[in-house]
N, C-alpha and C positions, 0 to 999 in steps of 0.2 A: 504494500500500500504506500502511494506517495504520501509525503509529509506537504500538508499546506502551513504557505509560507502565512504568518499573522501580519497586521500591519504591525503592530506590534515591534516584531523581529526583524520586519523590513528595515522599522524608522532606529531603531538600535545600530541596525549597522552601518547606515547609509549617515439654513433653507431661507438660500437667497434664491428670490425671483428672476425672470430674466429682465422688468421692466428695471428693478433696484439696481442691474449690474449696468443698466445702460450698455446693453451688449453694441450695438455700433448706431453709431450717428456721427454726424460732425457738425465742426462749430466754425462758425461766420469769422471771417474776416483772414482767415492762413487757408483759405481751400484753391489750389491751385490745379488747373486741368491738365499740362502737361510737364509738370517740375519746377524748380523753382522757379517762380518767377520774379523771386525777390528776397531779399537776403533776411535769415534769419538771425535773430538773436536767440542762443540755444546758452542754458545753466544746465552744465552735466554736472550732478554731485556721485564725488567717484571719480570714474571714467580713468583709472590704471591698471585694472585687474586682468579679468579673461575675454570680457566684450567691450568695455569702453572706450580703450583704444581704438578697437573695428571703430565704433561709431563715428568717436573724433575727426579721423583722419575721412572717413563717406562724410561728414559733413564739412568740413575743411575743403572736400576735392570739389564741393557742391554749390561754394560759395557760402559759405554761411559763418559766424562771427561765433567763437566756442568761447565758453569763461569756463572752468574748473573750479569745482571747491573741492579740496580733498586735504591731507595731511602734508601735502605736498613733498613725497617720501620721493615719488618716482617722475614727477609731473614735471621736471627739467630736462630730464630724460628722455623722458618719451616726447616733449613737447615742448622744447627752450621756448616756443615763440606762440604759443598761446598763454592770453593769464589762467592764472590761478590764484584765488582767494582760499588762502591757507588757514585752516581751520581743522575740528573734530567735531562729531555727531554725539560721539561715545557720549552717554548718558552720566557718567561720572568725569568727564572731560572739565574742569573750571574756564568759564568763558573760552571752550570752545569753539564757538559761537561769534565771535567777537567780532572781528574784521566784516566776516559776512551781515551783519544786523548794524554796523557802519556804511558799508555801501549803501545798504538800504534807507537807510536815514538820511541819506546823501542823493534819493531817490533814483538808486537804481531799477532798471525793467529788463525784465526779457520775455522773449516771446513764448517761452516753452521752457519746462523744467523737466530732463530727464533723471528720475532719482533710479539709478541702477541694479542695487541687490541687500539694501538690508532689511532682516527680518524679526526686529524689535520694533514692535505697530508705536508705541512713545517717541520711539527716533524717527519714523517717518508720521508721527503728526507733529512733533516739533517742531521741525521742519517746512512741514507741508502749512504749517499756522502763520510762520516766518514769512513763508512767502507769497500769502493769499494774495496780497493787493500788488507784488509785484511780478508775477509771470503770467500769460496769458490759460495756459493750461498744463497741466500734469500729470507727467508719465510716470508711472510703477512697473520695475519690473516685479511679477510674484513668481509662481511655479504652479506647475500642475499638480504639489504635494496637496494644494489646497483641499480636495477633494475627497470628500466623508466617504465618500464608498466607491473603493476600486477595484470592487468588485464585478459591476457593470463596465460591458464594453462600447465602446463608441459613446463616450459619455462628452458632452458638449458643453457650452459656457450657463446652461441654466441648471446645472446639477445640484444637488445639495452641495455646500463645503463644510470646512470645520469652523467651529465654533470655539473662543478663547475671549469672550467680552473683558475677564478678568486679568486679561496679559499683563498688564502694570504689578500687579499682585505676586507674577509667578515666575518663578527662577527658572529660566529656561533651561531646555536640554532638547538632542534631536531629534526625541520625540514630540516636539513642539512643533517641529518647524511646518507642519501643512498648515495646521492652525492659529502660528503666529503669522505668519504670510496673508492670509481668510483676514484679520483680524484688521492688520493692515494697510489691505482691500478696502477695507468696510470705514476705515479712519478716512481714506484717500476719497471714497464718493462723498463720505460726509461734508469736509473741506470745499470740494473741488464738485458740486453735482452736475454741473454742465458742461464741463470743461475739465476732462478725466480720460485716459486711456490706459490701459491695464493690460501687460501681455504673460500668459502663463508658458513659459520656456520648460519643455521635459529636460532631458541631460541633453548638456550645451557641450559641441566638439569643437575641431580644427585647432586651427593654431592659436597659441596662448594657452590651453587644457591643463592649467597645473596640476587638475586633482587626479589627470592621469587613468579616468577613468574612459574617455574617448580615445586614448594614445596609445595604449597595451597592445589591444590589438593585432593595431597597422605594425609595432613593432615588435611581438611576440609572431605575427604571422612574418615577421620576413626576414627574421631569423631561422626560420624554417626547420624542418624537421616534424616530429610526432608533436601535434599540437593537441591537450588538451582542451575540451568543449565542450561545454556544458550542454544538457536536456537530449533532444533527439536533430537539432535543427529546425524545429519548426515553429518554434516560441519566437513571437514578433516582437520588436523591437523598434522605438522611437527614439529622432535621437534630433537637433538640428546646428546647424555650423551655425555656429556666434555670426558669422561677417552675414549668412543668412537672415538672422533675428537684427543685426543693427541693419540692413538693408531695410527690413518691413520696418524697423523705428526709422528709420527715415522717410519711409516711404509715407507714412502715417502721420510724419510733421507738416512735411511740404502739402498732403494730400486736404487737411483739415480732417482724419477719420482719427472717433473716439470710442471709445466700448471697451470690452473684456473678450478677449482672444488667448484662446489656446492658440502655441507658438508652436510647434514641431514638424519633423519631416521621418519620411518621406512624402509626399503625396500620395492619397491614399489612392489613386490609380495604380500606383507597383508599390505595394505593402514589400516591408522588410524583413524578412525573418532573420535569426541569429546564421543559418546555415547560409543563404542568402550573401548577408553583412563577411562573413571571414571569406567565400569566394571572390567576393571583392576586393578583399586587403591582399589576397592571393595575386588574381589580379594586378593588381596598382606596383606591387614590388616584384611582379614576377619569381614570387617564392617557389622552393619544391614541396613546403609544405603539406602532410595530411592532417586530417581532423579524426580524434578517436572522439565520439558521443558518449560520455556519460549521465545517465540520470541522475535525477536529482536526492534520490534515494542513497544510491552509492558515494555522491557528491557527500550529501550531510553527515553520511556514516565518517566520513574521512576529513568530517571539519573544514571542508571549502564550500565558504556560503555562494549566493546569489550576490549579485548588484558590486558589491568591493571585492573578493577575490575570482568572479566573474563578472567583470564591467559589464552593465546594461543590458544584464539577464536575469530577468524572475520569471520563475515555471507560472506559466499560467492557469494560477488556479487559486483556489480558497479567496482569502482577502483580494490578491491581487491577481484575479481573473480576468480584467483589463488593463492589464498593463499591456504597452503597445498597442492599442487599440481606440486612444483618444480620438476624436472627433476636431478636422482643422479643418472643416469645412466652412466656420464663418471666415475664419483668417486668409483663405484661400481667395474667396469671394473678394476680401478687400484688401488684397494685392501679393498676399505672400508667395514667394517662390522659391524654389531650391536648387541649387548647381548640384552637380553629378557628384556622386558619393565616393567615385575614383579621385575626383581630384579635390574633395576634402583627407582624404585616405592620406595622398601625396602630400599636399599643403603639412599637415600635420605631422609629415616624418618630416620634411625639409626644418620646419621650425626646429622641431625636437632635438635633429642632428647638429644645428646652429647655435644650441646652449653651451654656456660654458660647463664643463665634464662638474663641477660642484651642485649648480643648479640641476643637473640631469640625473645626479643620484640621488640630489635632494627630492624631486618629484617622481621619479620612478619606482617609489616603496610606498606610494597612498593606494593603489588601488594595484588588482591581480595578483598572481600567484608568483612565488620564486621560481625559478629555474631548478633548485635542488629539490624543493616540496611538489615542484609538477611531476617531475622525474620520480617519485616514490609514488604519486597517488596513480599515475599511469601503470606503472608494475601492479601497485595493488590492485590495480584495476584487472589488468592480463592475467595474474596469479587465479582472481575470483573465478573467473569466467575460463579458467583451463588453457 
């Protein structure tokens, strides 16, 4: 008997309306028919991690005028020649705050505020309070964790989500995080009810991937050899390249389109399964490559989970019986698109090869299996089965 995975055990290792999500509309005065037609002023808070770069520089190539507020650790770096307003969100930060809430008394504006990836709903109404009367509208990015039951497949932007009203109250931990995200959500329409766009990202690849869990892969498949593989092959899988998702955020500023969008790929025209997904890593690096399938039965007997020491694989079933199977068909409708999964594959080894060897070992121990530990759970595997 297979073991069903709990959300539970997922979130350990890893009844909103449709009218309240404001699932798509847009707002007067930034809707443009064929691209910019005029320069924006864009407030990225953030923008040095795994997508905010993508973003900057598609908005930088697009004409458009970027401020940064971040800690300003990396933001010289990656971008001597845009400002940044140096500051912290962190909630125990002293005047944090400071310089940002100067501008603004100084009556700065911008036209759009994209607040990137945090998920303490206090830091994003802070914030979001901060900047009412000076951005024209505001962007959240959440996640797909948001959602009470994932169990249902094809589940779409009017689903029930989670519920955390009391988040100021509670010590987070990762089993928080769909319903600190929901929580959010729900601070961001408050704020913001007209002028609000909301994008739910599954696992975010390509290049920049520190957590390593879209990288393994392309680089475990092209090291080649006996490649362990989780399930049978046919467990589907969601996943979208960052420069993909800052494409549709830009495509969404210039457009005037607002609402709550599920962000992922592939198109659900060619569904991806996990067997699918390594022929393609095969593929892209021209490996020798085989794949042994093991279930998920023998997998847990031997201590290798789903999702971290199998990147972007959960057996499909129990709790999370749709996973790979969200619903991107509003997102699609209002413009999203996806480049070929070979040449995210590619993009992503090129980066990865491009690090300095510190950084490359630093990130290649967060997510999949050793090399020694694969090599024992394969034997164990061949031994069971004669």
């Amino acid at each position: 008997m297979r073991r069903s995975l709990t959300r539970r055990q997922f979130l350990e290792t890893a009844a909103l309306t449709g009218a309240a999500l404001g699932l798509s509309s847009t707002w007067p005065g930034l809707a443009f028919a064929d691209g910019p037609d005029r320069e924006l002023k864009i407030l990225v808070l953030g923008g040095t991690g795994q997508t905010g770069p993508h973003l900057v520089r598609q908005l930088l190539e697009r004409g458009h005028t970027v401020t940064l507020f971040n800690r300003g650790n990396r933001s010289d770096e990656l971008f001597p020649d845009v400002e940044c307003i140096v500051g912290d969100r962190a909630l125990e930060a002293d005047d944090g705050l400071a310089d940002l809430e100067a501008e603004l008394a100084n009556g700065r504006t911008w036209d759009l505020c994209m607040d990137i990836w945090p998920h303490i709903p206090k830091m994003v109404e802070i914030s979001g309070e901060l900047l009412r009367d000076h951005v024209g509208h505001y962007m959240y990015v959440s996640s797909l964790s948001v959602y009470a039951d994932q169990s249902v497949r094809g589940i779409d932007e009017t689903a029930e989500v989670e519920q955390a009203p009391n988040a100021d109250e509670l010590e987070y931990t990762g089993e928080l995080f769909g319903a600190f995200k929901a929580e959010a959500e729900t601070r961001v329409r408050r704020i913001y009810p007209e002028n609000h766009t909301i994008y739910r990202p599954g696992l975010i690849v390509g290049p920049r991937d520190a957590s390593f869990r879209g990288v393994y892969w392309p680089v475990r498949v092209r090291r080649g050899g006996e490649v362990l593989a989780p399930g049978d092959g046919s467990d589907r899988i969601q996943q979208i390249d960052a420069r993909d998702l800052t494409r549709f955020e830009v495509h969404c500023m210039e457009n005037g389109i607002g609402g709550t969008f599920n962000v992922v790929g592939p198109h659900p025209s060619t569904p991806l399964t996990m067997a699918r997904y390594l022929q393609r890593c095969r593929e892209a690096t021209r490996s020798d490559a085989t794949f042994t399938w093991a279930d998920a039965d023998f997998l847990g007997e031997q201590g290798v989970g789903p999702w971290m020491h199998m990147p972007n694989w959960v057996p499909a079933e129990g709790d999370f019986a749709g996973f790979g199977h969200h619903d991107v068909s509003r997102a699609i409708a209002a413009g999203l698109t996806f480049r070929p999964l070979v040449d995210t594959i590619r993009d992503t080894l090129t980066w990865y090869d491009e690090l300095e060897d510190e950084r490359r070992t630093e990130i290649t121990v967060r997510a999949g299996i050793p090399s020694e530990r694969e090599a024992e759970v394969l034997a164990a595997f061949h031994a069971a089965r004669g």
